[in-house]
N, C-alpha and C positions, 0 to 999 in steps of 0.2 A: 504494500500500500504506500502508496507516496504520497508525501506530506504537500498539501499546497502552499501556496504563497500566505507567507503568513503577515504580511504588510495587505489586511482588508480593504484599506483605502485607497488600495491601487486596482480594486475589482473590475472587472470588465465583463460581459457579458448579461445573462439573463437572471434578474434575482433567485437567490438560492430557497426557493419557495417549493417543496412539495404540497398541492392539493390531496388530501385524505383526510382519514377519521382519526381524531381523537382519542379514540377510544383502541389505537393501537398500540401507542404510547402505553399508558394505561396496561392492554390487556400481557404485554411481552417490551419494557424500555428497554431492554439492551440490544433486542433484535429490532428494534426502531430507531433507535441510537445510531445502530452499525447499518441499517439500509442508508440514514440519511447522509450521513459522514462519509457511505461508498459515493452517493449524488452529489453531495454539494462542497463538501471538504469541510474546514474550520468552522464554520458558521453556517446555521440553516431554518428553515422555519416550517415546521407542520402547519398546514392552514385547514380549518374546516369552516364552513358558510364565512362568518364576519369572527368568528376566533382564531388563534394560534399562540402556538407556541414556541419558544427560541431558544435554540439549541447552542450550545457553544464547546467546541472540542479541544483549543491550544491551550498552551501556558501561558500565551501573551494575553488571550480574551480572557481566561481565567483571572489573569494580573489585573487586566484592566475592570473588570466586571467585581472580583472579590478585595480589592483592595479600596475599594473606594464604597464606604457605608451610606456615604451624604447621601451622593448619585442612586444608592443599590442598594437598595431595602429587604431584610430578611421576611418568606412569605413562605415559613415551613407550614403554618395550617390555612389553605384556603377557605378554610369552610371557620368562620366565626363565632356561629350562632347571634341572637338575639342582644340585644348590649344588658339584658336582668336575663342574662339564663344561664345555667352552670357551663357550658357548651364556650360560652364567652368568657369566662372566666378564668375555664381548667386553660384556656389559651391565650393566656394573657402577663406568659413568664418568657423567660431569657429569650425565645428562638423565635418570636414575634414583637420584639420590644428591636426599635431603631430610635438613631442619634443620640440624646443630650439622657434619655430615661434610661439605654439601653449602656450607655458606660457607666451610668450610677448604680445602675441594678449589678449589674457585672463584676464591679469594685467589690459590691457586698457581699456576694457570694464565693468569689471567690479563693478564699483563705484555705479551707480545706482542702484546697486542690493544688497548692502550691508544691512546690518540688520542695522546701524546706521541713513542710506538715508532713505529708504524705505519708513518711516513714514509721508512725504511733500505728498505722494499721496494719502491718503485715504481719503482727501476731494475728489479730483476727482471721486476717487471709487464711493464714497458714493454715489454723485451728478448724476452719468452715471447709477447709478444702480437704483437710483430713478426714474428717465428719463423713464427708462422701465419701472416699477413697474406701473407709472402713466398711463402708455398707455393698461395695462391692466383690462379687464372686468369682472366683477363676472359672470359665467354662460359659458363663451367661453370654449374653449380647444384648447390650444396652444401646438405647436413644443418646448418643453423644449429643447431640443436639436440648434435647430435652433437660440433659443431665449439667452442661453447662449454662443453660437457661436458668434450672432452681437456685446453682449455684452463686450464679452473679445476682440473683434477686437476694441469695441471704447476704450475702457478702453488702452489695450495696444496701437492702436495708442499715444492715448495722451501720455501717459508715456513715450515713446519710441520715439516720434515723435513730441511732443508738438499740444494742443488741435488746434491749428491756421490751420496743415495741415490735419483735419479730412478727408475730402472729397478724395484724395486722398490714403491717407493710407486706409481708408477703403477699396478703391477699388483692392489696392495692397494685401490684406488680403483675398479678393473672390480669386484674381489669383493665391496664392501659394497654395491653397486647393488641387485642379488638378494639378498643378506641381509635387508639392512631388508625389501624388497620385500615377500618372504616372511613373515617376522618379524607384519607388520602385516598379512598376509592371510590370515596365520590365529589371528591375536588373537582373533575372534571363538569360532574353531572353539573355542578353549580353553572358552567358557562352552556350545556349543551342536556339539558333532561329528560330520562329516560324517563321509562315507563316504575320503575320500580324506586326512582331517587325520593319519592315523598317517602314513603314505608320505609326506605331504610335509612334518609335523614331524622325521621321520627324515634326509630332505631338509635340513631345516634346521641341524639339528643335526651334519651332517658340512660340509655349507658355513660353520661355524661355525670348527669342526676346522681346516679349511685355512683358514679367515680368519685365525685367530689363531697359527698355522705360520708365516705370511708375517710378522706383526707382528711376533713372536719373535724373527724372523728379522732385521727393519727394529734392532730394539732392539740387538740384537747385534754386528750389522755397525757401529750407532754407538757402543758402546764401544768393540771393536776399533781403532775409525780412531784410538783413542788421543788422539783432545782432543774435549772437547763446546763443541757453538757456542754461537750466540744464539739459534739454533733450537727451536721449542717441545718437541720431543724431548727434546734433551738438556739444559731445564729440567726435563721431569716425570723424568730421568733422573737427576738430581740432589738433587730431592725424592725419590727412593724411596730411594735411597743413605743421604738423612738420615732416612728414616723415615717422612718424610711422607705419602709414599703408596706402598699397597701392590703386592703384584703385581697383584692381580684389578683394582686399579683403573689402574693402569701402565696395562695393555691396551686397557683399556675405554675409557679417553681417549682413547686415539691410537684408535680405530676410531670415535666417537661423534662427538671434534671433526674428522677428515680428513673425514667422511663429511657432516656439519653444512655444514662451511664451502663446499666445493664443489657440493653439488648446491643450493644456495638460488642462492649467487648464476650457475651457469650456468643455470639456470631464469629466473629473471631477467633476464639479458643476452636470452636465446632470446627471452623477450615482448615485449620491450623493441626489439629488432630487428624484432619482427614488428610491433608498433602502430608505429612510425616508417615501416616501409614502407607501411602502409595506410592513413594520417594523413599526404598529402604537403606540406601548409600547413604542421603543426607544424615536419615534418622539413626544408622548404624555412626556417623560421623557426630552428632549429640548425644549419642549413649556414651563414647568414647569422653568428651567432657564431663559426661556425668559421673564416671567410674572415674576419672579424675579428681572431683571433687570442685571441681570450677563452681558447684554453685552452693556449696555447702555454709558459706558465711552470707548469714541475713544480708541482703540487698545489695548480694553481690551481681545477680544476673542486670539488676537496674542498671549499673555501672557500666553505660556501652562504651564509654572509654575503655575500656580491656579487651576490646573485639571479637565477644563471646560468639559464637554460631547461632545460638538462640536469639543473641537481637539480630543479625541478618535473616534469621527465618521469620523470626516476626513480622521485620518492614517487607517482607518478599512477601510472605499470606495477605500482608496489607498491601498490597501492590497488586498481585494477580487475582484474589476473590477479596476487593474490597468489603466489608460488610455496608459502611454507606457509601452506595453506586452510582445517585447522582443524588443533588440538590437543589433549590430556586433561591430567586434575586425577583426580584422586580422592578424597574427605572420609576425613580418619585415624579420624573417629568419626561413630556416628549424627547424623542430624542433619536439622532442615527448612532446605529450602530454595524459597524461596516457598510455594508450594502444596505443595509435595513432600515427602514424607518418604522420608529417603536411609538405608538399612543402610549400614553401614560399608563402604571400598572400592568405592562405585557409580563406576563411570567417566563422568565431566560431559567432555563434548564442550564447547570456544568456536572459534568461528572466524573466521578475519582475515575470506574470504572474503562472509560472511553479515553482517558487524558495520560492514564496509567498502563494502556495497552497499546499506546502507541509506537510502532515499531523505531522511529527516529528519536524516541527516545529513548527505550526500552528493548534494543532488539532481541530478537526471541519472545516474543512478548506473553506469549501462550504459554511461553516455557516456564517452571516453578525453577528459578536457581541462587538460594540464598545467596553463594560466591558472586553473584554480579555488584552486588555491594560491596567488595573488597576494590571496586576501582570507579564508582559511578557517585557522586552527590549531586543527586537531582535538585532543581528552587523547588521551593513551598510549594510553584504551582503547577511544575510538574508534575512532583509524587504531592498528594495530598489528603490521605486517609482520614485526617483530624480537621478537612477544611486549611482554609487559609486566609492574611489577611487580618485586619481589627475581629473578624468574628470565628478565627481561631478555637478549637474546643478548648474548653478553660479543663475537662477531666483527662486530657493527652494524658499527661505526665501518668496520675494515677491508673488509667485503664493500662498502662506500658509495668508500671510497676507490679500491679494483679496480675497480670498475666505473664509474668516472667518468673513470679513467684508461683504460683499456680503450676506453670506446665513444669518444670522438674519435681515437682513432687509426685504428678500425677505418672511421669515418664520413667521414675525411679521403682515404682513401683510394678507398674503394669505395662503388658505389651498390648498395644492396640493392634488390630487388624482389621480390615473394613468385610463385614461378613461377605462373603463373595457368590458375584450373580446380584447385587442390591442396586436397585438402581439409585442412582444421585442425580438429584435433578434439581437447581439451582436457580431460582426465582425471585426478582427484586417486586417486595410488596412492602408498600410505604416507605419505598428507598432504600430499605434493606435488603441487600440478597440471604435469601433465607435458602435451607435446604429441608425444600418440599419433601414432605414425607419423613424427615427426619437424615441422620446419619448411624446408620447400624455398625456397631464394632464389636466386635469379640474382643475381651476379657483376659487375658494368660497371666500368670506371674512373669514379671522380667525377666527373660531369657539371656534376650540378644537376639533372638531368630526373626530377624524381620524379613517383610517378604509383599509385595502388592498384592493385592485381590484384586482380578477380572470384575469390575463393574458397567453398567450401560446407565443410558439417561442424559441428559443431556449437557453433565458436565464433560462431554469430549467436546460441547461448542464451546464451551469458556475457556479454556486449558487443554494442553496439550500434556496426557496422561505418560508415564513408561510403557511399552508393549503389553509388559503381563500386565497391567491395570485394563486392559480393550476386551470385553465383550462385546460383538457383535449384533446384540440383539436393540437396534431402534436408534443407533446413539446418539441420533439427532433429536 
């Protein structure tokens, strides 16, 4: 694939306008992503009757589009709700907040998530991730997926919430899975209305209701307890005391960051388990550190200064299966953008996924190879996992530390294999690529005997497997 010209303003020809549905986007973004990107190159626009949407594939549009907040306003939830409904309220924290509210909000939240904090939690880590480890059998096969889902919701409750309101928070963690889900599937509906968008904005709007019951409720129970911790809670808890932040946004934090922090990085983890099991050179190559001892001192794997293997496996999972695959911006005013001319409020699509497989950046781009980081420092807006830009993930630091801590404990102990003949099939829904159906792995005591399982599905579109990982059956 060859890269076009990447100076927009020198465009020539017929604007980069595909006519089609909406709802293709929507039904499959990466195989609409990659039709538009083969048509038009860097920059493109799905159009249907009097709406569209804009696409953007470089580092430079990226630079230019997420670097600049004034111009380019964050519009993670299209869908509002009512200005008195809980629907407006649960969205009404960090990833919908722009300019002068969105850096004071930011400032306050932020502490917990500092590189200096950070390190008070990876007892917990540790301790939560043992917790599981112990409940598992040699011989079963479990939902890796599933399994680092429960995980990062106890994990992040506690951190977020303090270990005392588990029971709770957990259950506020099943609830926002379908919300966003929702939320983001029928963002389109709002420009373009089906037959079914009233029922299941209605739908959304009472799964909103009880979201924000249980938050209410979360909030409550931590003044009650009569002293607030170090917990991020009972910071935004104290900022709203002082004025700083309101109720609508009280809410809207605690449902936008619990829901943020744990579905990226068990997304993550889940990939990251599954490319180590079907890559047994690399993983036979971190078992070698592990038997070394490379990570046996607390917060030693953090330390990418010492060029462990496990932080280039990490940023390479965060490279070839992003968990968040793409994102939106929206222009606060009219405005060209390369060939384009945007009305105000157009929604510009960027994506990790499409920005991060590009071959002139990334050659081999399908290919899973931690080693390419021993010679490549890509900018912010090339590789971009965590976003880039003023609106930066403030949990980076943290979700890198949890999951470096986490996977040699789990690697120490047990040999994963991916049950073999499963299919994996890989689906970005509200931005996240998820894997549909789960990720099945078998169970062993640590051996050493690693080895690919023959899988189908349609992770042979997204990546390019080892041989013995190909079954033939559908793998498109």
């Amino acid at each position: 694939m060859d890269r076009p010209a990447t100076d927009i303003s020198l465009w020539t020809g017929s604007p980069p306008i595909t006519d089609g549905r909406l709802q293709d986007f929507v039904a499959d973004p990466i195989a609409c992503m990659r039709k538009l990107h083969r048509e038009h190159g860097d920059i493109a626009a799905l159009r249907e009757s009097e709406q569209q949407l804009v696409f953007i594939f470089s580092p430079e549009l990226n630079h230019q589009v997420l670097s600049d907040s004034k111009l380019f306003h964050s519009r993670f939830f299209a869908l509002r709700g009512p200005k008195k409904s809980a629907l407006r309220r649960l969205t009404s924290g960090l990833l919908t907040m722009n300019g002068d509210e969105h850096k004071q909000q930011r400032r306050l939240v932020a502490a917990p998530f500092e590189k200096r904090t950070i390190g008070v939690y990876h007892d917990t880590i540790s301790s939560l991730t043992d917790e599981m480890l112990d409940a598992w059998q040699p011989g079963t096969t479990l939902d890796l997926a599933q399994e680092m889902t429960v995980l990062m919701r106890r994990i992040t409750s506690s951190i977020l919430f303090g270990a005392d309101q588990m029971e709770i928070a957990l259950e506020i963690g099943e609830m926002l899975d379908p919300w966003v889900e929702v939320n983001h599937h029928l963002s389109l509906g709002a420009f373009l209305p089906t037959e079914d968008f009233m029922p299941r904005y209605e739908e959304l709007l009472a799964l909103a209701e009880r979201l924000e019951s249980r938050i209410l409720d979360l909030i409550r129970f931590r003044r009650e307890a009569g002293k607030l911790g170090s917990d991020l809670l009972s910071q935004l808890i104290r900022g709203h005391d002082q004025t700083g932040v309101s109720n609508e946004q009280l809410v809207g934090h605690v449902a936008v960051l619990f829901g943020a922090a744990h579905m990226t990085s068990a997304l993550t983890l889940g990939w990251t388990l599954f490319l180590l099991a079907q890559h047994p050179d690399v993983m036979r190559s971190l078992f070698r550190e592990l038997l070394a001892g490379a990570y046996d001192e607390p917060l030693a794997a953090f330390d990418s200064g010492k060029g462990l293997l496990l932080d280039r496996v990490l940023r390479e999972s965060m490279r070839v299966l992003p968990a968040s695959s793409y994102s939106q911006r929206s222009n606060a005013v009219p405005m060209e953008l390369g060939p384009l001319s945007l009305p105000r409020n157009t929604v510009i699509i960027f994506s990790q996924f499409m920005t991060q497989h590009r071959p002139d950046l990334f050659p081999n781009p399908e290919t899973f190879d931690p080693d390419r980081w021993l010679s490549i420092t890509p900018s912010p807006y090339e590789y971009l996992p965590f976003g880039a830009g003023p609106r930066l993930c403030l949990g980076a630091p943290l979700a890198l530390m949890t999951m470096k801590s986490i996977l040699p404990r789990i690697l120490r102990r047990y040999r994963l294999s991916v049950a073999a003949g499963a299919e994996i099939t890989g689906r970005v829904v509200s931005t996240m690529l998820n894997p549909i159906g789960g990720l099945p792995m078998e169970v062993a005591r640590q051996d050493g005997r690693f080895a690919a399982s023959p899988v189908w599905g349609n992770i042979h579109t997204l990546i390019d497997l080892p041989e013995a990982a190909h079954e033939r059956r559908a793998a498109a």
